[in-house]
C-alpha positions as CSV (number, residue, x, y, z in Angstrom):
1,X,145.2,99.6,157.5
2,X,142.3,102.0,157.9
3,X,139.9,99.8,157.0
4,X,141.0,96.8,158.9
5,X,140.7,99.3,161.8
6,X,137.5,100.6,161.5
7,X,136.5,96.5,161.3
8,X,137.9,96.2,164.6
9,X,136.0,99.3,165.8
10,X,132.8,97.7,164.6
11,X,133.2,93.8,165.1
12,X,135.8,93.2,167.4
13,X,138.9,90.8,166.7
14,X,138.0,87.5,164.8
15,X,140.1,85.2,162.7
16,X,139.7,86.6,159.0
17,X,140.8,89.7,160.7
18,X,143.7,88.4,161.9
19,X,144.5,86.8,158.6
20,X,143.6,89.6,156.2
21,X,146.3,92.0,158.7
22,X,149.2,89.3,158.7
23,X,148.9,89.3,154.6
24,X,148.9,93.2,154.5
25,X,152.4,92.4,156.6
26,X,153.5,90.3,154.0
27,X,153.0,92.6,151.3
28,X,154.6,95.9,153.4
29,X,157.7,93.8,154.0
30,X,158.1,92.3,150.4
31,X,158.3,95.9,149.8
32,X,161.5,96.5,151.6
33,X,163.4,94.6,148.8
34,X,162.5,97.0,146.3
35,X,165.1,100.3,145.9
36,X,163.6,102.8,148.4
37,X,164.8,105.9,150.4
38,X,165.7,105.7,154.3
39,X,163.0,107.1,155.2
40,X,160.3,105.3,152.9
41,X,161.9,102.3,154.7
42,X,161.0,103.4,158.0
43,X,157.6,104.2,157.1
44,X,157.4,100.4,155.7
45,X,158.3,99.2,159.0
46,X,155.9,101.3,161.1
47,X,153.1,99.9,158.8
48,X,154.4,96.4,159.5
49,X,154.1,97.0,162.8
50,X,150.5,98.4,162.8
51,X,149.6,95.4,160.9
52,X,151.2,92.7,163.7
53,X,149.7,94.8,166.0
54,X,145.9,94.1,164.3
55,X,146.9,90.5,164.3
56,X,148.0,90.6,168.2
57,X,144.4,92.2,169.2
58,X,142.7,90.0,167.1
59,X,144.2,86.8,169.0
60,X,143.6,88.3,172.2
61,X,140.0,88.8,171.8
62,X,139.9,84.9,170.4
63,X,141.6,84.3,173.9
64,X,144.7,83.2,171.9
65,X,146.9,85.1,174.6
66,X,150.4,83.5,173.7
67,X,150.2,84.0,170.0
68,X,149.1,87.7,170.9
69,X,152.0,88.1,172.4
70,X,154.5,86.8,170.1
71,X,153.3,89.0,167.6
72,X,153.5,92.0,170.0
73,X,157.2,90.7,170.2
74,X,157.2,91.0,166.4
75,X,155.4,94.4,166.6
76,X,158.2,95.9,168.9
77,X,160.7,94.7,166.4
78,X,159.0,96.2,163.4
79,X,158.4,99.7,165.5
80,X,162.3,100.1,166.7
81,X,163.2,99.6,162.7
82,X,160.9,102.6,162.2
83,X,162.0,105.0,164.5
84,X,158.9,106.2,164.9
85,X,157.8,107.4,168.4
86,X,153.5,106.9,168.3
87,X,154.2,103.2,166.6
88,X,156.7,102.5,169.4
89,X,154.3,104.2,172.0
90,X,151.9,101.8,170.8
91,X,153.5,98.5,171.1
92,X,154.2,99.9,174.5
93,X,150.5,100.1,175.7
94,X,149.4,96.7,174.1
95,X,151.9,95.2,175.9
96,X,150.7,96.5,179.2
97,X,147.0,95.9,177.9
98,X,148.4,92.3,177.3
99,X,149.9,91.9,180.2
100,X,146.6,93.2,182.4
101,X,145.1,89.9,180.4
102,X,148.0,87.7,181.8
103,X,147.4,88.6,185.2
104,X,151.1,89.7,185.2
105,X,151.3,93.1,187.1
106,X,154.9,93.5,186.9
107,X,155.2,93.2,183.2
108,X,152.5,95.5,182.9
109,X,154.0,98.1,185.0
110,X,156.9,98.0,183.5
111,X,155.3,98.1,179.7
112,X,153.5,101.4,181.4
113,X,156.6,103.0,182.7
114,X,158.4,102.4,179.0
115,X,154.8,103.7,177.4
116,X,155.5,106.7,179.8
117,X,158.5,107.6,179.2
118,X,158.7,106.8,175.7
119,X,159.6,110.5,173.0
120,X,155.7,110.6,171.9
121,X,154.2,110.8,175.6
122,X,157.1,113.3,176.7
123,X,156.2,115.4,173.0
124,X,152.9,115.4,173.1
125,X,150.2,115.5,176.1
126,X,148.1,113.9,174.4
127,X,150.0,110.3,174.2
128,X,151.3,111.4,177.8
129,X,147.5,111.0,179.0
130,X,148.1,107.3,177.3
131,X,150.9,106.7,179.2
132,X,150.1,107.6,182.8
133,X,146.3,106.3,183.0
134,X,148.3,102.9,181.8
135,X,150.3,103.5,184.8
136,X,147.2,104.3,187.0
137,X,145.8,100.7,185.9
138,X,149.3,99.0,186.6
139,X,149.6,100.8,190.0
140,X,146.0,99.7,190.9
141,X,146.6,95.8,189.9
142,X,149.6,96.1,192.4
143,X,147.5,97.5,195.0
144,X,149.2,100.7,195.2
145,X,145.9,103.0,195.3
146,X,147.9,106.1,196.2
147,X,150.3,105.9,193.4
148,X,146.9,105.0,190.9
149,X,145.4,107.9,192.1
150,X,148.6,110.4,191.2
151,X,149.4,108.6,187.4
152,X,144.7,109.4,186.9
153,X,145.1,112.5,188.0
154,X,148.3,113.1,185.9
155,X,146.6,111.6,182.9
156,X,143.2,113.6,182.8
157,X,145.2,116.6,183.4
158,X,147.2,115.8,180.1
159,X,144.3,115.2,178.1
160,X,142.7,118.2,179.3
161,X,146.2,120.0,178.0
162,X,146.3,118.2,174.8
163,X,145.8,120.0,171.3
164,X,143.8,118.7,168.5
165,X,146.0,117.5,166.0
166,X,146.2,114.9,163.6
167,X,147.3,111.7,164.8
168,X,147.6,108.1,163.6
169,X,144.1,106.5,162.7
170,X,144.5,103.8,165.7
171,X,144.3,106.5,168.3
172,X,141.2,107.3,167.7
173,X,139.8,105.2,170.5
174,X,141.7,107.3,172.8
175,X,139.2,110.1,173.6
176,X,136.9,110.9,176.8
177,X,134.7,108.2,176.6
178,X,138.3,105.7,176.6
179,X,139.8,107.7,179.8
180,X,136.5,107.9,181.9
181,X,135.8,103.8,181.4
182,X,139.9,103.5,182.4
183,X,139.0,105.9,185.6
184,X,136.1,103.5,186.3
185,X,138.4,100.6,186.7
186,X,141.1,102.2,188.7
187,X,138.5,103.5,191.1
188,X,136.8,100.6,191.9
189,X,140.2,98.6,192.1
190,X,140.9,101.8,194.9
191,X,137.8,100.5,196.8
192,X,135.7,103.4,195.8
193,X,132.7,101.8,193.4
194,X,130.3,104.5,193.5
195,X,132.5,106.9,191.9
196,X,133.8,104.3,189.6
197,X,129.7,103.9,188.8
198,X,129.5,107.7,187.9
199,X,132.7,107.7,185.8
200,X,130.9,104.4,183.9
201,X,127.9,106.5,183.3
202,X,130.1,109.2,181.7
203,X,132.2,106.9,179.3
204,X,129.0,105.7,177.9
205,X,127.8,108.7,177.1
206,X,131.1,110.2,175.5
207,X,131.7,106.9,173.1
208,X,131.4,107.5,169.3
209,X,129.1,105.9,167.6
210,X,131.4,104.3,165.4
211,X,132.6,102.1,167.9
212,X,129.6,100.0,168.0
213,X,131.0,96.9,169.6
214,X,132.4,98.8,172.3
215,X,129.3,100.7,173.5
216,X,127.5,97.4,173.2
217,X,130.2,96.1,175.8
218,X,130.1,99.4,177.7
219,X,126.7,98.6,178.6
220,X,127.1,95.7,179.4
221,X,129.9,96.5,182.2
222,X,127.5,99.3,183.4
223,X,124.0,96.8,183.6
224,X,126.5,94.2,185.8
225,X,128.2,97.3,187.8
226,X,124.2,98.5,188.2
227,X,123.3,94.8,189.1
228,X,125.5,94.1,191.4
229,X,125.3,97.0,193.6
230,X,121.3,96.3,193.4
231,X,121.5,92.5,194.9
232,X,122.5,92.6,198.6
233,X,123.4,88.9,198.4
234,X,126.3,89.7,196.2
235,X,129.8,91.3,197.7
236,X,130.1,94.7,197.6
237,X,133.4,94.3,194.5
238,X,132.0,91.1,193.0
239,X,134.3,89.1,190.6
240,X,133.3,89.8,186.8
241,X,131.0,87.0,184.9
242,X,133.3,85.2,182.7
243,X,131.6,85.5,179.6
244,X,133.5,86.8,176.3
245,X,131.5,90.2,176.6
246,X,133.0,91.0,179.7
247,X,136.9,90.0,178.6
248,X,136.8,91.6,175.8
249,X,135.9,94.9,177.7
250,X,139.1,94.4,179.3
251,X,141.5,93.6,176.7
252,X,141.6,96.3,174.0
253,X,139.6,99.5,171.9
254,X,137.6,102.0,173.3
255,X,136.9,100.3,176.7
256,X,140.1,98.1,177.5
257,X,143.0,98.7,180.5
């Protein structure tokens, strides 16, 4: 699983990705007909559901956004057999991520309220900071700019609150570089793109450098937000390019709502 994510970090989602994750599932549930304890079971089911989840982001970045979200379906399946609360949390947020790509703001609010009130945000502030900026981005689709402001606000002030403790490889995305690029996007859906600029400028300085394919894309969203702000013959909150770069950005890692 580790190393399937650490592909991601570097590559992005692609097909053999997708493939390699959804025969790791195979193998994890052909395990569950073998004697094991309750709890060993559990732990089978939460790797299952990692490994959909892999799958899902892989078909979203392909652009495949209805087989995404039938294995996200799968996923939540697979994370309620678990009973564990970060694999459920994280079903949660890629349904809201998925959602965001479906243009379908209700859904996603309502995948960001369950992420937000879901046992690992109310436990730890760390996966509460998860939550709420998921809310912030679902508020700010919906044009509710005074709501988006409270859930940022709510969500850098958990992170700020949040020990250092070990956590499930996947969220290691989740980190300053992750919330700055998320307050970006909610600020210049608020109307307010010089500040959204600055927070930009800050994201790309705080990524790791093991996400290569996400700094790449980071500054690429920084050279258009820099561009288009230089050109006066473009509108002051131009429509993004449509090129694969610029999607991706917005659909999953270290610089996705």
């Amino acid at each position: 699983m580790n190393q399937l994510v650490e592909a991601d970090d570097r590559q992005g989602g692609h097909a053999s990705l997708a493939t390699a994750a959804l025969e790791a599932r195979a193998k994890v549930l052909e395990l569950q007909h073998r004697n094991a304890s309750e709890r060993v079971r559990r732990a089978l089911y939460a790797l299952a559901a990692e490994f959909t989840t892999v799958a899902a982001w892989s078909c979203i970045d392909l652009r495949d956004l209805d087989r995404a979200r039938t294995y996200l379906h799968e996923s939540s399946t697979f994370a309620g057999l678990s009973q564990d609360p970060p694999t459920a949390m994280r079903v949660w947020v890629n349904m809201a991520m998925l959602a965001y790509q479906r243009k379908n703001w209700p859904e996603q609010l309502a995948a960001a309220q369950a992420a937000n009130a879901s046992p690992a945000a109310r436990r730890d502030p760390f996966f509460g900071s998860m939550g709420r900026v998921r809310l912030a981005l679902a508020h700010s689709s919906l044009g509710d700019l005074r709501a988006a402001r409270r859930s940022l606000g709510a969500a850098q002030e958990n992170y700020r609150k949040a020990a250092e403790d070990e956590r499930p490889r996947w969220t290691a995305f989740y980190g300053p570089a992750e919330l700055n690029h998320l307050a970006a996007i909610v600020l210049n859906h608020n109307g307010e793109p010089a500040e959204a600029e600055a927070m930009a400028h800050r994201s790309l300085a705080k990524i790791p450098a093991e996400f290569q394919r996400n700094r790449a894309l980071a500054t690429c969203q920084l050279a258009w937000r820099n561009s288009a702000r230089a050109s006066p013959s473009r509108p002051r909150r131009p429509r993004a390019p449509s090129s694969r770069s610029w999607r991706a950005l917005h659909c999953r890692g270290a610089c996705a709502p």
